[in-house]
mmCIF file of the N, C-alpha and C atoms, coordinates in Angstrom:
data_MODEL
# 
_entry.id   MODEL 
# 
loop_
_atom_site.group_PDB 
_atom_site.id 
_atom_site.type_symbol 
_atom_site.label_atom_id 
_atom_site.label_alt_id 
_atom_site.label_comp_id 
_atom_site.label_asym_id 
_atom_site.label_entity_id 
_atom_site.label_seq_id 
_atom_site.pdbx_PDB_ins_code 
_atom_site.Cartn_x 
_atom_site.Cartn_y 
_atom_site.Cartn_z 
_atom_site.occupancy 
_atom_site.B_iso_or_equiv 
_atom_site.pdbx_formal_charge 
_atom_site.auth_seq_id 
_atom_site.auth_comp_id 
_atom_site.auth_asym_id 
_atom_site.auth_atom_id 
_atom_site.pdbx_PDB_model_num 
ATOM 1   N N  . UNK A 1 1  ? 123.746 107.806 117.996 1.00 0.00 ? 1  UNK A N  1 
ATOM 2   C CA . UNK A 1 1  ? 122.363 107.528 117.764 1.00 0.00 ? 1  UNK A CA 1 
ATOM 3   C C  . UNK A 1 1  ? 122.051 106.090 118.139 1.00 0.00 ? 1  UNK A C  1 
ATOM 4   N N  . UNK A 1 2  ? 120.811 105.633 118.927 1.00 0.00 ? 2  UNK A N  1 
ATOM 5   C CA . UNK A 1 2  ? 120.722 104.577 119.176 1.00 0.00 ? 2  UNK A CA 1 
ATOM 6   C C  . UNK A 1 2  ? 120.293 103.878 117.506 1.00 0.00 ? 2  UNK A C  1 
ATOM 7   N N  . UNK A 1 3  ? 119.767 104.493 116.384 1.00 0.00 ? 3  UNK A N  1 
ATOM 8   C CA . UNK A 1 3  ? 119.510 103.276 115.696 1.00 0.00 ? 3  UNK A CA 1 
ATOM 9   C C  . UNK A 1 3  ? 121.244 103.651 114.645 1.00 0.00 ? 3  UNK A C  1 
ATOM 10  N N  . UNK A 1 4  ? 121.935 103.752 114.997 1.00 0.00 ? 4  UNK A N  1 
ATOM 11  C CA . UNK A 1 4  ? 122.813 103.760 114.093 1.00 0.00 ? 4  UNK A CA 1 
ATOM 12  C C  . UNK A 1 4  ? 123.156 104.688 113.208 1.00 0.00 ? 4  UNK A C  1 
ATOM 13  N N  . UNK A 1 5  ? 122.223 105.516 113.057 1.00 0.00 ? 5  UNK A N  1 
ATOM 14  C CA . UNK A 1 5  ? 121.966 106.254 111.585 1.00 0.00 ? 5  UNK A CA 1 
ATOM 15  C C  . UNK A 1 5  ? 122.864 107.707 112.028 1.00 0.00 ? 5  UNK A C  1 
ATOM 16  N N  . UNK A 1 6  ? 123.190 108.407 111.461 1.00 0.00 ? 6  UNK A N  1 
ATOM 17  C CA . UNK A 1 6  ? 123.836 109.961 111.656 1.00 0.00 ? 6  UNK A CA 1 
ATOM 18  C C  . UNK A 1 6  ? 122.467 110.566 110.815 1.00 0.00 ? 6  UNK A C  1 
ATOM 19  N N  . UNK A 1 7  ? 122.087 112.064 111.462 1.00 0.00 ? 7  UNK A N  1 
ATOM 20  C CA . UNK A 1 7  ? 121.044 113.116 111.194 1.00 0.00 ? 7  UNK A CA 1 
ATOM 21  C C  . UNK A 1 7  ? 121.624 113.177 109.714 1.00 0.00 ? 7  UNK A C  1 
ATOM 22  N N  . UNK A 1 8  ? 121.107 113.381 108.885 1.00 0.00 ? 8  UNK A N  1 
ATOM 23  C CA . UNK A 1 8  ? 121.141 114.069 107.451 1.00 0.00 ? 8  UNK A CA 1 
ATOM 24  C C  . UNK A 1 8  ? 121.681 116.086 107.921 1.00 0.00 ? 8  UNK A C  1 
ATOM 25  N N  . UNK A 1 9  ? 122.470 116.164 106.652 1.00 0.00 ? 9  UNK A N  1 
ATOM 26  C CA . UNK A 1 9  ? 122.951 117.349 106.154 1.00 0.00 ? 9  UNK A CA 1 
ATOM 27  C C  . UNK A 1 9  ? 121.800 118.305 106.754 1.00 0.00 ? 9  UNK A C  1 
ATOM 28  N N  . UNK A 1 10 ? 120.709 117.953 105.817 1.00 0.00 ? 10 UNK A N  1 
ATOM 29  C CA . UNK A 1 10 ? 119.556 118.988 105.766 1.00 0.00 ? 10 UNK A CA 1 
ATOM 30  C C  . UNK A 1 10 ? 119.183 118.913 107.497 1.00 0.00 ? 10 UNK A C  1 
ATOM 31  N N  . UNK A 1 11 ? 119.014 117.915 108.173 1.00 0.00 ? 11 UNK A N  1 
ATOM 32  C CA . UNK A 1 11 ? 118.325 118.278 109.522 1.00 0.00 ? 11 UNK A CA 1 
ATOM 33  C C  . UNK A 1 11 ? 119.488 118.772 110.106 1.00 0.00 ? 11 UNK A C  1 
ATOM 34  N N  . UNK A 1 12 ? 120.946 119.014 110.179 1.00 0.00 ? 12 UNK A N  1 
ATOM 35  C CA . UNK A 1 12 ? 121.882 120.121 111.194 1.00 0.00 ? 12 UNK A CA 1 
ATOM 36  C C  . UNK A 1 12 ? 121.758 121.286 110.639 1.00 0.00 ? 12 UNK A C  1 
ATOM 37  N N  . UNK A 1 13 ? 121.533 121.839 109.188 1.00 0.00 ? 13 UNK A N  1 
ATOM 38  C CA . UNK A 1 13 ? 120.996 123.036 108.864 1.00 0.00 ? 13 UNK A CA 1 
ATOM 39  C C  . UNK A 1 13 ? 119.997 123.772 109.394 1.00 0.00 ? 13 UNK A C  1 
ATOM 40  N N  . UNK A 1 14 ? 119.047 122.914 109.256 1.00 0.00 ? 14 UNK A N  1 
ATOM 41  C CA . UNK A 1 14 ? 117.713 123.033 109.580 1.00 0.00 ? 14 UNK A CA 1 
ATOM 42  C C  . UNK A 1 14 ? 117.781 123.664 110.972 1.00 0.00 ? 14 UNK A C  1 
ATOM 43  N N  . UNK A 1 15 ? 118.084 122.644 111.986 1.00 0.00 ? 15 UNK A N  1 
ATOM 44  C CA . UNK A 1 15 ? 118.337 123.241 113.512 1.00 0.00 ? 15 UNK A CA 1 
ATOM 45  C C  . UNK A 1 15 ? 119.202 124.446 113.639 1.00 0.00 ? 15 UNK A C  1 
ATOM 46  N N  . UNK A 1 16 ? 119.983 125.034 112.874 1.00 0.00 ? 16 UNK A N  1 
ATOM 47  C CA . UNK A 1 16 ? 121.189 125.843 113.034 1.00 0.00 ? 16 UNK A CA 1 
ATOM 48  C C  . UNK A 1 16 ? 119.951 126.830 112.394 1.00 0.00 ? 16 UNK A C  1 
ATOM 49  N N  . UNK A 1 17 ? 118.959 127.615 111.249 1.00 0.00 ? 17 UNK A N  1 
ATOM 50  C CA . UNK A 1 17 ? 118.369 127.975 111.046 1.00 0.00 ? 17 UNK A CA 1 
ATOM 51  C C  . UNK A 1 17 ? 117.456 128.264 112.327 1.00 0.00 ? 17 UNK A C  1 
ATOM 52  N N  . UNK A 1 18 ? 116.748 126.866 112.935 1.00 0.00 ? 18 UNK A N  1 
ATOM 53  C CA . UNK A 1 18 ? 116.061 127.547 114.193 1.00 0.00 ? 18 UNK A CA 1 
ATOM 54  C C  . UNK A 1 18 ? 116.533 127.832 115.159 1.00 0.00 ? 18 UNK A C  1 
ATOM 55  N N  . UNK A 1 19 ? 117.683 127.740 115.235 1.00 0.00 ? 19 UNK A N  1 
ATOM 56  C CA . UNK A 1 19 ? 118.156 128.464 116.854 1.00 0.00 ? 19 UNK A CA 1 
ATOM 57  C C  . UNK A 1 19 ? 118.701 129.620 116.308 1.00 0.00 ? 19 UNK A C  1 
ATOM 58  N N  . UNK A 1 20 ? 118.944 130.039 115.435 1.00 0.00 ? 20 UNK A N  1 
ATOM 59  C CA . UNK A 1 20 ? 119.254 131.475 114.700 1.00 0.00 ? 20 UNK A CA 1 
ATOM 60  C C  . UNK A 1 20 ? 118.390 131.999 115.165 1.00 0.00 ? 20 UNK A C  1 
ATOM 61  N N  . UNK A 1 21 ? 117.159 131.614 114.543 1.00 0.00 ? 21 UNK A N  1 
ATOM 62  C CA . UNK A 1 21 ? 115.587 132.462 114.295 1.00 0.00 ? 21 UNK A CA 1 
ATOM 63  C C  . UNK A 1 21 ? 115.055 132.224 115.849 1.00 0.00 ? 21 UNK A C  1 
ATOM 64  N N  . UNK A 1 22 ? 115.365 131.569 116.631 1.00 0.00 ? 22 UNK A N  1 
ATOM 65  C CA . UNK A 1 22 ? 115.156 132.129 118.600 1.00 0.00 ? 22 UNK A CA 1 
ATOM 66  C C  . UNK A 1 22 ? 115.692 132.749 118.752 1.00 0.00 ? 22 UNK A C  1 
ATOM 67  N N  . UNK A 1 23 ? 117.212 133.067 118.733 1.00 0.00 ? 23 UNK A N  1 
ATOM 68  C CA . UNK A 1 23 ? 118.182 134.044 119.209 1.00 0.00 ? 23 UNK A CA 1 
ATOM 69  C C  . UNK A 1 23 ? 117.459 135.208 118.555 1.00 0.00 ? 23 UNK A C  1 
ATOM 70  N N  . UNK A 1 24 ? 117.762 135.390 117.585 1.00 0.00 ? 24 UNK A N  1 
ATOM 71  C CA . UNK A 1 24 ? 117.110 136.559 117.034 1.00 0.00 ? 24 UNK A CA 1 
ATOM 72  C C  . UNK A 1 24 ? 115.540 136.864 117.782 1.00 0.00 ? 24 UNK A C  1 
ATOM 73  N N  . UNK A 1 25 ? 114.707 136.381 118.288 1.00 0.00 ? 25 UNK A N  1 
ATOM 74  C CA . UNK A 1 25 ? 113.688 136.447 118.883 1.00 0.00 ? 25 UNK A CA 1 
ATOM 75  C C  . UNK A 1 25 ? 113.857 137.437 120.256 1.00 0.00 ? 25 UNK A C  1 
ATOM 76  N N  . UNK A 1 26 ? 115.418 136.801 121.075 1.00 0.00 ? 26 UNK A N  1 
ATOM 77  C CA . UNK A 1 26 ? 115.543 137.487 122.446 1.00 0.00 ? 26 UNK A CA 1 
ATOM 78  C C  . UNK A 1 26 ? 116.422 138.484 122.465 1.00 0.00 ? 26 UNK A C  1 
ATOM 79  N N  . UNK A 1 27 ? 116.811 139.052 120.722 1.00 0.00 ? 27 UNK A N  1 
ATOM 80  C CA . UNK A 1 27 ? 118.299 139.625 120.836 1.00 0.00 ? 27 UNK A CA 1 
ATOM 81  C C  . UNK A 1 27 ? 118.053 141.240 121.362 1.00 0.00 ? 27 UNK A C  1 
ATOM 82  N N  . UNK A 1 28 ? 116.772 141.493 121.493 1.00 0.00 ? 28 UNK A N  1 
ATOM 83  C CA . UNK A 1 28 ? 116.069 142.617 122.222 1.00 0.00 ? 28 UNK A CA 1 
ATOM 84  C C  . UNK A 1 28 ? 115.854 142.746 123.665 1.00 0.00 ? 28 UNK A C  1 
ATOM 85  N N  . UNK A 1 29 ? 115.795 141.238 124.431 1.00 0.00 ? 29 UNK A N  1 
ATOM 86  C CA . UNK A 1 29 ? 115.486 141.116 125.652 1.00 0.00 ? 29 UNK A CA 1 
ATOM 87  C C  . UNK A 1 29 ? 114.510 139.603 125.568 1.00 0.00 ? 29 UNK A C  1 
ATOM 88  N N  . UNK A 1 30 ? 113.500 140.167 126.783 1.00 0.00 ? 30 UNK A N  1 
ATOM 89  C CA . UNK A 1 30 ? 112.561 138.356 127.116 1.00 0.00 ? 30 UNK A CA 1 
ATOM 90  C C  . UNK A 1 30 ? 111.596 138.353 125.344 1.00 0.00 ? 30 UNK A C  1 
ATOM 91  N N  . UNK A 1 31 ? 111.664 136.821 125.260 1.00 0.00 ? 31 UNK A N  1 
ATOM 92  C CA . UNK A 1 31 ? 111.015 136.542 124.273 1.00 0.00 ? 31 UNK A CA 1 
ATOM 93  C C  . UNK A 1 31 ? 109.536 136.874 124.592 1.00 0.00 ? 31 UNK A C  1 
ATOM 94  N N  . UNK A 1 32 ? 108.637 137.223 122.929 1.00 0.00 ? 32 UNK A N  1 
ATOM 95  C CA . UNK A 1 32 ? 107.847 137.709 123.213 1.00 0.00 ? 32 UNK A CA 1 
ATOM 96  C C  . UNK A 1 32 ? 106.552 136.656 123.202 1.00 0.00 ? 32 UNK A C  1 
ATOM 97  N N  . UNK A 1 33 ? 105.170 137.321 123.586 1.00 0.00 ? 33 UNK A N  1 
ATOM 98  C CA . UNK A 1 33 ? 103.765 136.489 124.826 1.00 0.00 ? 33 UNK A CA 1 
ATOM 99  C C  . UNK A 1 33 ? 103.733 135.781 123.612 1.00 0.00 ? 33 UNK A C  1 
ATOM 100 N N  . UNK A 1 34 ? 102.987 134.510 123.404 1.00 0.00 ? 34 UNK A N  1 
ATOM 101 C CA . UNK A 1 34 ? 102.140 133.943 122.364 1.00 0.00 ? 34 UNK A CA 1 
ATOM 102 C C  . UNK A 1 34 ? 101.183 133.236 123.317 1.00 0.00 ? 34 UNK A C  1 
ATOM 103 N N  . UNK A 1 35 ? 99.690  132.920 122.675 1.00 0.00 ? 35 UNK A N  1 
ATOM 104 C CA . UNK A 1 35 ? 98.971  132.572 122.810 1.00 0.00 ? 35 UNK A CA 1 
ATOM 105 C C  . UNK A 1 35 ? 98.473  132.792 124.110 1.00 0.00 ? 35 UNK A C  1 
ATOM 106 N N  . UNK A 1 36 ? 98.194  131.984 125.093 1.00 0.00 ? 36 UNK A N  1 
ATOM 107 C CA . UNK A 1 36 ? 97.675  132.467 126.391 1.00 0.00 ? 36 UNK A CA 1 
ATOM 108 C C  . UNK A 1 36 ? 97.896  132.571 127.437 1.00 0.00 ? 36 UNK A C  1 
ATOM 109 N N  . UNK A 1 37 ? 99.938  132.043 127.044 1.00 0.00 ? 37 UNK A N  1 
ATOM 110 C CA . UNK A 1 37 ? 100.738 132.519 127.767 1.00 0.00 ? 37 UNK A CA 1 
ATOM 111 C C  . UNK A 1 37 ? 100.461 131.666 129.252 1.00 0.00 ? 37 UNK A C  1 
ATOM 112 N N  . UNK A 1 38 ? 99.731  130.752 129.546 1.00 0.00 ? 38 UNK A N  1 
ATOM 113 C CA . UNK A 1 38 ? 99.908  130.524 130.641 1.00 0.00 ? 38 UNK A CA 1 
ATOM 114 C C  . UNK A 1 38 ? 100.636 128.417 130.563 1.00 0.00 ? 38 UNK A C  1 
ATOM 115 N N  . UNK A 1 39 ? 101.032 128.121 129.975 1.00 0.00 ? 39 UNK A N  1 
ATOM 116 C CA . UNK A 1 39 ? 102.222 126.942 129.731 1.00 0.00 ? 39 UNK A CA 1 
ATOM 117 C C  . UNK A 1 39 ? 100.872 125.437 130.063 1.00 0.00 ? 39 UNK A C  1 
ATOM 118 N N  . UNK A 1 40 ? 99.845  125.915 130.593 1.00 0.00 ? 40 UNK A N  1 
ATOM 119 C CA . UNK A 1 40 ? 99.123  124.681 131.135 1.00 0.00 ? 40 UNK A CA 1 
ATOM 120 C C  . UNK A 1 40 ? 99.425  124.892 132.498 1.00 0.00 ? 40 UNK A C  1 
ATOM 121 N N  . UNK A 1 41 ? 100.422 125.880 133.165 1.00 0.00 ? 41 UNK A N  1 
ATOM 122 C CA . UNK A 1 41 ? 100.323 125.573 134.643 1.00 0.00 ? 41 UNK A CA 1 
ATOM 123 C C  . UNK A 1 41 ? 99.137  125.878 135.822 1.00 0.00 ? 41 UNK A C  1 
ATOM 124 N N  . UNK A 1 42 ? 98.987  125.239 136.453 1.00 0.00 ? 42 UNK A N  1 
ATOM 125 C CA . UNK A 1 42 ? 97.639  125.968 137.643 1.00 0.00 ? 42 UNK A CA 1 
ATOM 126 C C  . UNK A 1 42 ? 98.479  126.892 138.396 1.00 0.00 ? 42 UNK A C  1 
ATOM 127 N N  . UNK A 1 43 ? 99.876  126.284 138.726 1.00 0.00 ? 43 UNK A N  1 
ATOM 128 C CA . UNK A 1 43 ? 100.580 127.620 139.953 1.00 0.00 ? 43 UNK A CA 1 
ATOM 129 C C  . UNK A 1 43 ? 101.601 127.539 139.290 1.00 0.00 ? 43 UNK A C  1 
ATOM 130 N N  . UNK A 1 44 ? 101.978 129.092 138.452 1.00 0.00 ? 44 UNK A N  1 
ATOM 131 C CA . UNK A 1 44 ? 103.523 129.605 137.828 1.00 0.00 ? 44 UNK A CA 1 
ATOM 132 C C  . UNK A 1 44 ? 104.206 129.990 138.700 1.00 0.00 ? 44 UNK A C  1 
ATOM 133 N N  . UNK A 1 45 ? 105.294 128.982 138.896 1.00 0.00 ? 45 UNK A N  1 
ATOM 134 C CA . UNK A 1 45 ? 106.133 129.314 139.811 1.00 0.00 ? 45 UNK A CA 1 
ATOM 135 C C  . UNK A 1 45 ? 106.921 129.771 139.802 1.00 0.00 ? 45 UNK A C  1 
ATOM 136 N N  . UNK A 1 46 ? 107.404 130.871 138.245 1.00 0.00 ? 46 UNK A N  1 
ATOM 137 C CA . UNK A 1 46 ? 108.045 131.413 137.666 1.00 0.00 ? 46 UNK A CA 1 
ATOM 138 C C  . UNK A 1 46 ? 109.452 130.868 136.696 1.00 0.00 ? 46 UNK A C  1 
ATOM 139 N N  . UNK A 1 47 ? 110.704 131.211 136.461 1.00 0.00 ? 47 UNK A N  1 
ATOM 140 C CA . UNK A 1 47 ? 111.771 130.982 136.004 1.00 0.00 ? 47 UNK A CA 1 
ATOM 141 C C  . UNK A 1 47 ? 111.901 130.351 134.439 1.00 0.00 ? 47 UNK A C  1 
ATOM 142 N N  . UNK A 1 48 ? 110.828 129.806 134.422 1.00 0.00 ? 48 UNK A N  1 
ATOM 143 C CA . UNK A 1 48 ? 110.187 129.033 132.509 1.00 0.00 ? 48 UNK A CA 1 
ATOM 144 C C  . UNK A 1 48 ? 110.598 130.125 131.528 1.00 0.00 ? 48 UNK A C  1 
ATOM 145 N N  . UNK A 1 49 ? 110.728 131.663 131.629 1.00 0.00 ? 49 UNK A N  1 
ATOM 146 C CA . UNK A 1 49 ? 111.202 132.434 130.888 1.00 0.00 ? 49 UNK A CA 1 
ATOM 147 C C  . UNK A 1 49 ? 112.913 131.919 130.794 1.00 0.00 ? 49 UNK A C  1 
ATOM 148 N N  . UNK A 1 50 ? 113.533 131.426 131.483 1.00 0.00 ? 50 UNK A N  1 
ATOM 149 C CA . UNK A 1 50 ? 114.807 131.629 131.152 1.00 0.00 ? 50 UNK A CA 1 
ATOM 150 C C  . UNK A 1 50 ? 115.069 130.411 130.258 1.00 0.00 ? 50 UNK A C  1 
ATOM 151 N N  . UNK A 1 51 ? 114.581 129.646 130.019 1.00 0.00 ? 51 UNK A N  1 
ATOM 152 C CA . UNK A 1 51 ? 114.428 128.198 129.572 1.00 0.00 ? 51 UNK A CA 1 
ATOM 153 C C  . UNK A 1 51 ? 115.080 128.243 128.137 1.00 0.00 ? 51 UNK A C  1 
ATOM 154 N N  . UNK A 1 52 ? 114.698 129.080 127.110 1.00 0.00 ? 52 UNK A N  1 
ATOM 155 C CA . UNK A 1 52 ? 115.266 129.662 125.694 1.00 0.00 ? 52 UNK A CA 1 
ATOM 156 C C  . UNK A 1 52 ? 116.335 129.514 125.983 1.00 0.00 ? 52 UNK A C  1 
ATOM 157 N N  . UNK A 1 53 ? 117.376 130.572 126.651 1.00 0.00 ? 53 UNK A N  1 
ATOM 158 C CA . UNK A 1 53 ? 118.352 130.926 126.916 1.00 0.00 ? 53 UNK A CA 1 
ATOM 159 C C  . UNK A 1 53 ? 119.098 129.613 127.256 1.00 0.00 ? 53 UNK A C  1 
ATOM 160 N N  . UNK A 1 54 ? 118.802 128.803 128.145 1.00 0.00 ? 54 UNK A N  1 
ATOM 161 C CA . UNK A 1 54 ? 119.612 127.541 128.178 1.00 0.00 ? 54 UNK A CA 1 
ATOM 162 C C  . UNK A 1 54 ? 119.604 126.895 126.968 1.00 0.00 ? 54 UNK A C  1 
ATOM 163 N N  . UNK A 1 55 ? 118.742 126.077 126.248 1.00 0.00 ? 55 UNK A N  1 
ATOM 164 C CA . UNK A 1 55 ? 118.276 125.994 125.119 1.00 0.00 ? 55 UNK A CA 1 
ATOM 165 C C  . UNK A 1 55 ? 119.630 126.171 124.106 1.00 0.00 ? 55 UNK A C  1 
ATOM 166 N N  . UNK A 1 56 ? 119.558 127.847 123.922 1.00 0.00 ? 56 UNK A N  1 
ATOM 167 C CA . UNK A 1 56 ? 119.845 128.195 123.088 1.00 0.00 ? 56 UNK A CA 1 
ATOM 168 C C  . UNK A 1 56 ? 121.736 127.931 123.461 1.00 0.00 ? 56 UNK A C  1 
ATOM 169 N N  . UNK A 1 57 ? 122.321 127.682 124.537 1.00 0.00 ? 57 UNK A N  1 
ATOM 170 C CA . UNK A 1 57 ? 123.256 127.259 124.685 1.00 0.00 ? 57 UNK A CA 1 
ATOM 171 C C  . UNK A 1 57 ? 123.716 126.173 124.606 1.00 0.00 ? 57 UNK A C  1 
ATOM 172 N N  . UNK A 1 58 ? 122.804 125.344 124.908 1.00 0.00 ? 58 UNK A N  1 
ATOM 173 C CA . UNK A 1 58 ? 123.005 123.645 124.399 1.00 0.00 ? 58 UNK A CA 1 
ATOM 174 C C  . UNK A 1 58 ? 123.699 123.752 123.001 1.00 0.00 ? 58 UNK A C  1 
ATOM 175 N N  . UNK A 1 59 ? 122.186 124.263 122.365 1.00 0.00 ? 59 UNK A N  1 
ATOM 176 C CA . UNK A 1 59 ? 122.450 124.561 120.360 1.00 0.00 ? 59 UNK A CA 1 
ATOM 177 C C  . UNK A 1 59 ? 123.302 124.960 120.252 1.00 0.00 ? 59 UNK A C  1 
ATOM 178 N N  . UNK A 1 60 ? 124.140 125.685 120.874 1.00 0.00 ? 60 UNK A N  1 
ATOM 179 C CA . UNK A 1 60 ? 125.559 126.477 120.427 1.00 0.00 ? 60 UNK A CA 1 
ATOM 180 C C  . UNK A 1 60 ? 126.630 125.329 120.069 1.00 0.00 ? 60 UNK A C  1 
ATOM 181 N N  . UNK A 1 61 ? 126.430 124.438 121.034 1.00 0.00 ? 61 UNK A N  1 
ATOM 182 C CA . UNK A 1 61 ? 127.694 123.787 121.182 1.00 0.00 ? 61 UNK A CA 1 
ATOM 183 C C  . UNK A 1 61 ? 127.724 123.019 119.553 1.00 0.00 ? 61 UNK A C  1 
ATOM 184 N N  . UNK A 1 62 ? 127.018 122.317 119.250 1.00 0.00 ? 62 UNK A N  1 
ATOM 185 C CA . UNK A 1 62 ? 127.527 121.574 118.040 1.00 0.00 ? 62 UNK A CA 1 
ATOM 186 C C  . UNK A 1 62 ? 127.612 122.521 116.996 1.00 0.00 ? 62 UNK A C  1 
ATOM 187 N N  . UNK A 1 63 ? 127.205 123.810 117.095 1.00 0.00 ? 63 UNK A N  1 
ATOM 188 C CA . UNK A 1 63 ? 127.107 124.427 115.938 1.00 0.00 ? 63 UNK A CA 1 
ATOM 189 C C  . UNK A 1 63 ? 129.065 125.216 115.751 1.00 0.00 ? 63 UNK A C  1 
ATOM 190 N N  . UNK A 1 64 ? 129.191 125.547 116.832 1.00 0.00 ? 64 UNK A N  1 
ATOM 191 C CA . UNK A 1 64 ? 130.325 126.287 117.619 1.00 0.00 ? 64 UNK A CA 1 
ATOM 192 C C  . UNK A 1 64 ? 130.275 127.797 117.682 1.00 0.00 ? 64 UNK A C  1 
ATOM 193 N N  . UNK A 1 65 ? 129.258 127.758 118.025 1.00 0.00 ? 65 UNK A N  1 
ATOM 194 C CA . UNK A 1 65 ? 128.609 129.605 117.707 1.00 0.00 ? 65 UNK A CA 1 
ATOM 195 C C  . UNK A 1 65 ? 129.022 130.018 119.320 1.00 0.00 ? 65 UNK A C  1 
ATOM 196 N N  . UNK A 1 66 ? 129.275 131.111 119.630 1.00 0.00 ? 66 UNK A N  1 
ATOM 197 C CA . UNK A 1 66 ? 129.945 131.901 120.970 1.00 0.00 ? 66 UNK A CA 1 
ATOM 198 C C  . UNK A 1 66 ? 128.934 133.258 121.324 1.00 0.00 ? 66 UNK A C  1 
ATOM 199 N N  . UNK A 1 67 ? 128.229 133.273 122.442 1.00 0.00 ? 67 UNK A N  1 
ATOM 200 C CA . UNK A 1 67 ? 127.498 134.095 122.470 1.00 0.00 ? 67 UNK A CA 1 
ATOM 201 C C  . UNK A 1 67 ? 125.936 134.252 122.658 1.00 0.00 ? 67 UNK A C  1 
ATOM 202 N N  . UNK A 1 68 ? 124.842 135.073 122.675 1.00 0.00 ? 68 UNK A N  1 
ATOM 203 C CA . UNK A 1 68 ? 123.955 135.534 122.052 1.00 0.00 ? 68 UNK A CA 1 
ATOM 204 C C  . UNK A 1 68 ? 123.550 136.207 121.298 1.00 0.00 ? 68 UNK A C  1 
# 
């Protein structure tokens, strides 16, 4: 951490809780529409769906979770 400090107990829970509750979101397939679905882009140039999925592999690592 640049100021020195280590995250508190409660905030690595916390994150391990929300990347649970994404996984569980795609454990059916593509996550599902919210709102108007269009990100702010003028031209979707597609691939932004897979974005979770990386995401959700980063989160794996400190947690040591294997999988989706």
């Amino acid at each position: 951490m640049k100021s020195g400090k280590e995250f508190s107990e409660y905030y690595w829970k916390r994150l391990e809780k929300m990347l649970d509750f994404a996984s569980a979101m795609i454990e059916g397939g593509p996550p599902p529409m919210f709102g108007d679905c269009d990100d702010g882009y003028v031209l979707d140039l597609g691939g932004a769906g897979d974005a979770l999925y990386g995401l959700l592999s980063i989160g794996a690592v400190p947690f040591q979770q294997t999988g989706l």
